[in-house]
C-alpha positions in Angstrom: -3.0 20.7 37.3 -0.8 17.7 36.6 -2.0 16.8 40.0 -5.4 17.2 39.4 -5.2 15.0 36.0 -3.9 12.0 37.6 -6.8 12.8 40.7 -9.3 12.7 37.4 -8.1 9.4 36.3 -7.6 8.0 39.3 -11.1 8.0 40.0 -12.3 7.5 36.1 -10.7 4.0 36.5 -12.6 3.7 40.3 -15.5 4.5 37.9 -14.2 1.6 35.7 -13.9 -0.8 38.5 -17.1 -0.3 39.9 -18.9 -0.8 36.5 -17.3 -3.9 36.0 -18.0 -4.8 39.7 -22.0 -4.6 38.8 -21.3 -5.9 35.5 -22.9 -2.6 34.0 -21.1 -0.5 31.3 -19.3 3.0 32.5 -21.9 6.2 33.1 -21.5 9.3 31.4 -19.4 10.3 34.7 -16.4 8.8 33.5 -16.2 10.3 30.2 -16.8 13.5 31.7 -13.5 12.9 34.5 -11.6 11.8 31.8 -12.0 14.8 29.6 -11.2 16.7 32.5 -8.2 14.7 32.9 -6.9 15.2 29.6 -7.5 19.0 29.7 -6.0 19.1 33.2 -2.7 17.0 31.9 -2.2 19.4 28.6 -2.1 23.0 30.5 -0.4 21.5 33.5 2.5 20.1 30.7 2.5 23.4 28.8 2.7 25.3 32.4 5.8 23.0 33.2 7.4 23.7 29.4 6.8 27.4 29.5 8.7 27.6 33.5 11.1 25.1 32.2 11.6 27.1 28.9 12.2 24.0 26.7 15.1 24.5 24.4 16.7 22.9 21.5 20.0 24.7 19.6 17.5 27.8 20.9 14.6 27.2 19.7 11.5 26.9 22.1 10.1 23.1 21.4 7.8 22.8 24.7 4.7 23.6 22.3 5.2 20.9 20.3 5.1 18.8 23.1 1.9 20.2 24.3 0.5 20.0 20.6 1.4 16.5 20.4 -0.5 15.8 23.4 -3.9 18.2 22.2 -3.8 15.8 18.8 -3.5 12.2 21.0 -6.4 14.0 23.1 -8.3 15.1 20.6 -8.1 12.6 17.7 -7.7 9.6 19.6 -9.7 10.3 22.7 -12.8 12.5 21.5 -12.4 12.1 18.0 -11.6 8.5 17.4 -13.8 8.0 14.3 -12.3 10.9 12.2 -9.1 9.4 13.0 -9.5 5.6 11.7 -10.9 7.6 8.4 -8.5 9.8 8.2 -5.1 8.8 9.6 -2.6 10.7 9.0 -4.7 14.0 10.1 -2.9 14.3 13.5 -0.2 14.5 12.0 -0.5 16.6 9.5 -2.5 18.7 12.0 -0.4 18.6 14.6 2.7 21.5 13.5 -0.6 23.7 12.9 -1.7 22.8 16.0 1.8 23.7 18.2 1.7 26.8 16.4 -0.9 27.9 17.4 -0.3 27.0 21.0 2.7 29.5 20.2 1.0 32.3 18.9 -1.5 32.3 21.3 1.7 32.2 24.5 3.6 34.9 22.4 0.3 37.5 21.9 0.0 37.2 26.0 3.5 37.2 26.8 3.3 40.6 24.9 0.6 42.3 25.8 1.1 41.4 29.8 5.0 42.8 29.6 4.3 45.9 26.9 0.8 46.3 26.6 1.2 45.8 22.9 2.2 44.1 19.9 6.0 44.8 18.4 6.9 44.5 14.7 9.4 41.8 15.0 6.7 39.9 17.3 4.2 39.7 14.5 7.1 38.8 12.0 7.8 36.0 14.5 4.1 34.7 14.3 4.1 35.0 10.7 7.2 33.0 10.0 6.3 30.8 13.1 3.0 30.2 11.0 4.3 29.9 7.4 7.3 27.1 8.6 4.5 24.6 10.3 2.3 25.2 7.0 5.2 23.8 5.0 5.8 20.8 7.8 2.4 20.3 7.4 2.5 20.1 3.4 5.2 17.9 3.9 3.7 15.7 6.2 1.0 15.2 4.4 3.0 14.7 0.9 4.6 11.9 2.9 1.1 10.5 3.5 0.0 11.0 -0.3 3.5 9.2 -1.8 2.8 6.2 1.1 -1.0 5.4 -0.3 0.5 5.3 -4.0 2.7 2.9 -2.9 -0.2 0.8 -1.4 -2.2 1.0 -4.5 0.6 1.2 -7.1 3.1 -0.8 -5.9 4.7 -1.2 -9.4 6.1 2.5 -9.0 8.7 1.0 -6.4 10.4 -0.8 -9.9 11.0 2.5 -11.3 14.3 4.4 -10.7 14.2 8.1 -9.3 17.7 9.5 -10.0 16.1 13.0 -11.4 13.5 13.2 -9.1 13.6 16.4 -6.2 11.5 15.3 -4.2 11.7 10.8 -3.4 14.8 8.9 -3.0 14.6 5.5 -3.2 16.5 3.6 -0.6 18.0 0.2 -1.7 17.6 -3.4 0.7 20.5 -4.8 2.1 22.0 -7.6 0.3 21.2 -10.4 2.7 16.9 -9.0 2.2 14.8 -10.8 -0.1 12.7 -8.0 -2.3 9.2 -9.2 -3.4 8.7 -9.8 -7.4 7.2 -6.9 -8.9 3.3 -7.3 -9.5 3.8 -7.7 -13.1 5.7 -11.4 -12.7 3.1 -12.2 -10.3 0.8 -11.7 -13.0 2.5 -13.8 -15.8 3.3 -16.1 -12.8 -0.7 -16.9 -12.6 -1.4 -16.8 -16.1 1.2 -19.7 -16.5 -0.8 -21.9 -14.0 -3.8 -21.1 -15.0 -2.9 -22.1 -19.0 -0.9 -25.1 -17.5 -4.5 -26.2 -15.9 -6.6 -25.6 -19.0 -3.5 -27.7 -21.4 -1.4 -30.3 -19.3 -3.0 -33.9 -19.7 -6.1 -33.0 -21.4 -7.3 -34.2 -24.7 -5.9 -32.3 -27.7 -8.7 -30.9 -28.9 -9.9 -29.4 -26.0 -6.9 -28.2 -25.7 -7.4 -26.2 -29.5 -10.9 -25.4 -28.6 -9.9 -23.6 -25.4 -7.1 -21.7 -27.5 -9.2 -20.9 -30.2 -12.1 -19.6 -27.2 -9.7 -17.6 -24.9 -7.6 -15.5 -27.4 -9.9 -12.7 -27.0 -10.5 -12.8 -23.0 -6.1 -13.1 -22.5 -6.3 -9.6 -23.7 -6.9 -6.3 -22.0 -6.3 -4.9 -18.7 -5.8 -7.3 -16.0 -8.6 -6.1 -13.9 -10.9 -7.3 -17.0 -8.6 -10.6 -17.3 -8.3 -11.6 -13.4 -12.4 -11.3 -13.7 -12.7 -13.6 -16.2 -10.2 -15.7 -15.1 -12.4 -15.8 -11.3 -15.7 -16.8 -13.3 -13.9 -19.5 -15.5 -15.6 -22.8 -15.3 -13.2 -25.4 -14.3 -10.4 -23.4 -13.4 -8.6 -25.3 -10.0 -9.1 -23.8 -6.9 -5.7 -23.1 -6.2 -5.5 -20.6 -9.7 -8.1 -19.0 -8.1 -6.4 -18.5 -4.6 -3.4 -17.3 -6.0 -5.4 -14.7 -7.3 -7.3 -13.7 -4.6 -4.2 -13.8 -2.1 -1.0 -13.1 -3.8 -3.1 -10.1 -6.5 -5.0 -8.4 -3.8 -7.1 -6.2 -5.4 -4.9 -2.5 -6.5 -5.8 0.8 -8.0 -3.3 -0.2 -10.3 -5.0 -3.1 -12.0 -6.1 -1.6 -15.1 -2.5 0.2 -15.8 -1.7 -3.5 -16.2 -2.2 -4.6 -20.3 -2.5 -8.2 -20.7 -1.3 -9.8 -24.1 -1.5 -13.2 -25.0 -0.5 -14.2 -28.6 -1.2 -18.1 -29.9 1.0 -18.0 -32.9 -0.5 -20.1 -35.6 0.7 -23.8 -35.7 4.0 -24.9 -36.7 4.0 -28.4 -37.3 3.0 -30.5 -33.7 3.0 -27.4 -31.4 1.8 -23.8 -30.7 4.4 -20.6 -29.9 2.4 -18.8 -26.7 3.6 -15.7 -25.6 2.6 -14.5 -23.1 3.0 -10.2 -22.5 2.6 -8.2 -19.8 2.3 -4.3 -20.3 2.7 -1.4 -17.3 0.8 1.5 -19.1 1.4 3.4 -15.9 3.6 6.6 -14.8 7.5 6.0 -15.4 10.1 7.3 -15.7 9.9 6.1 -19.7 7.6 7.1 -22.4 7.3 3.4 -23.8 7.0 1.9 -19.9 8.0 -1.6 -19.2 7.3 -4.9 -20.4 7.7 -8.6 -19.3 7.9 -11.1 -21.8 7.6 -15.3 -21.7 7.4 -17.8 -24.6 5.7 -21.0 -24.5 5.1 -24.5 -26.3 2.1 -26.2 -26.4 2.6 -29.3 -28.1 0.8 -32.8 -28.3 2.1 -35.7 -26.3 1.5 -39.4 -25.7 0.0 -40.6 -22.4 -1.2 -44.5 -21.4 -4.9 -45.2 -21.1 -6.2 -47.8 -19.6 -9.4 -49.4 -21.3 -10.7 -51.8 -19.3 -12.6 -54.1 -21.8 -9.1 -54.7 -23.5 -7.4 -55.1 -19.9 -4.7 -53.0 -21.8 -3.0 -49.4 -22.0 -4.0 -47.0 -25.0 -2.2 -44.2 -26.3 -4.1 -40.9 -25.9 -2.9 -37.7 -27.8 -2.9 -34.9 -24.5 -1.7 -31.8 -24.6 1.5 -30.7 -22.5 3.1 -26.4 -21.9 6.4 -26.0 -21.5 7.7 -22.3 -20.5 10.8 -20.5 -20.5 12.3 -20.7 -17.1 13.0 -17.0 -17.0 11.3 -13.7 -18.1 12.6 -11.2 -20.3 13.1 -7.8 -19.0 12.4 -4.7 -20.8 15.5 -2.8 -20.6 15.5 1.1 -20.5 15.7 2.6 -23.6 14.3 0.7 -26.8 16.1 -2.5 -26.2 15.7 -5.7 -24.8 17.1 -7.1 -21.9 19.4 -9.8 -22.7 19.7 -10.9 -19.5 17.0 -12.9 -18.0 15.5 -12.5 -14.4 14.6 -15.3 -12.3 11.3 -15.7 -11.3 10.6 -15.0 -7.7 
């Protein structure tokens, strides 16, 4: 059969070859040899495990070999749409899969060599059964805690020390570990305020505090909307955005709180907050915290029917360098992280 497989393909690529020769696209001649190929290639390999009598500590493995090859043939080769929607279902298929292949050797082997089924034979299926269930649960848990961490990646900043099931592993030293979303997200409001304050006239500068109070608070999703649709915002806000806050599931777990304290003397206290209202391992969840000044300064005009330089009040941000940390617990962080 093994034989006959590599025959098949042998002359599904001649098939190929020809095709391309006459610059045409392969009949339905190939498809069909290739099938056959595949089919010939998985009972030829589960002939050779079953005379071979596979064995690892004892226990038979040559059907997972043979359903490992049924899942490439059947989700990659026949089925290759179901699999690009649906990736991890060979794998989480394929325990189910080898035990069947199994069940269906051991009901044979039984009924060729004693004309029936024994007690303990049954057991074995059942148990054989039950055990690739549970991989298969597994498997697909795996698959389930992997697309959280695609969509949520905050929940990688949380600790898991009572948790049964995940355990986080920690970088080496000499890695660099990505800033959590949330400093991203303070990271771009900072620009974007810098844009909207640095060198322009003071009281545009009020005006736009005054206007944006209420749209610097909610959940970011609302926020880095707004923040997209902004008139005069500089394109390079806007590809932060885009590119370093790919869009998440996450998004609106993210609160958004930017408080312009009233005016003390030449300057306003900004402070900007950001919120994770998501699942942690806390009841009050974690918060990032940086303060900022936005005071008046002096910059040189020229004015050309004087052929001189005029003072012109601007506005001018200066930020904290470093971001508090909410601590665990209900304290604050004294400590400071860096920015990445």
């Amino acid at each position: 059969m093994i034989l006959l497989s590599a025959f098949s393909w042998g002359i599904a690529l001649l098939d190929i070859g020809l095709a391309a020769f006459k610059e045409q696209q392969s009949s339905d001649v190939y498809n069909l040899i290739s099938n056959l190929g595949w089919i010939f290639l998985i009972l030829g390999f589960h002939w050779w495990t079953i005379e071979r009598k596979w064995l690892f500590n004892g226990f038979p493995i040559g059907a997972w070999f043979t359903g490992f090859l049924t899942c490439i043939y059947i989700f990659i080769w026949v089925f290759r749409d179901v699999n690009d929607k649906y990736p991890a279902l060979p794998f989480v298929i394929w325990p189910l899969i080898s035990a069947g292949i199994s069940t269906v050797y051991k009901i044979n082997y039984s009924r060729i060599n004693t004309k029936k089924l024994h007690l303990t034979t049954i057991q074995e299926i059942v148990v054989l059964i039950l055990i690739s269930l549970l991989l298969s649960c597994w498997v697909q848990f795996h698959f389930v805690v992997q697309e959280w961490l695609q969509e949520y990646p905050s929940l990688l900043a949380d600790k898991f020390d009572r948790s049964a099931f995940l355990v986080k592993i920690e970088l080496p030293k000499n890695d660099e570990r990505q800033p959590a979303r949330g400093y991203k997200i303070i990271s771009v409001l900072e620009k974007l305020i810098q844009s909207k304050v640095n060198n322009k006239p003071w009281q545009e500068v009020e005006k736009w505090l005054a206007e944006s109070k209420k749209q610097l608070q909610g959940r970011w999703s609302e926020v880095s909307q707004w923040i997209l649709k902004l008139d005069g915002t500089p394109k390079a806000v806007k590809n932060k955005i885009i590119l370093e806050l790919e869009k998440k599931k996450e998004d609106y777990l993210w609160y958004i709180d930017a408080k312009v304290e009233e005016r003390v003397n030449d300057y306003y206290q900004l402070v900007l907050r950001v919120k994770w209202q998501g699942p942690a391992s806390r009841s009050q969840g974690y918060e990032l915290t940086k303060t900022c000044q936005i005071e008046q300064t002096l910059r040189a005009s020229y004015n050309p029917r004087q052929s001189s330089q005029t003072p012109k009040v601007v506005g001018r941000i200066r930020c904290q360098k470093t971001i508090d940390n909410l601590k665990e617990g209900n304290e604050e962080s004294n400590s400071a992280i860096r920015e990445g």
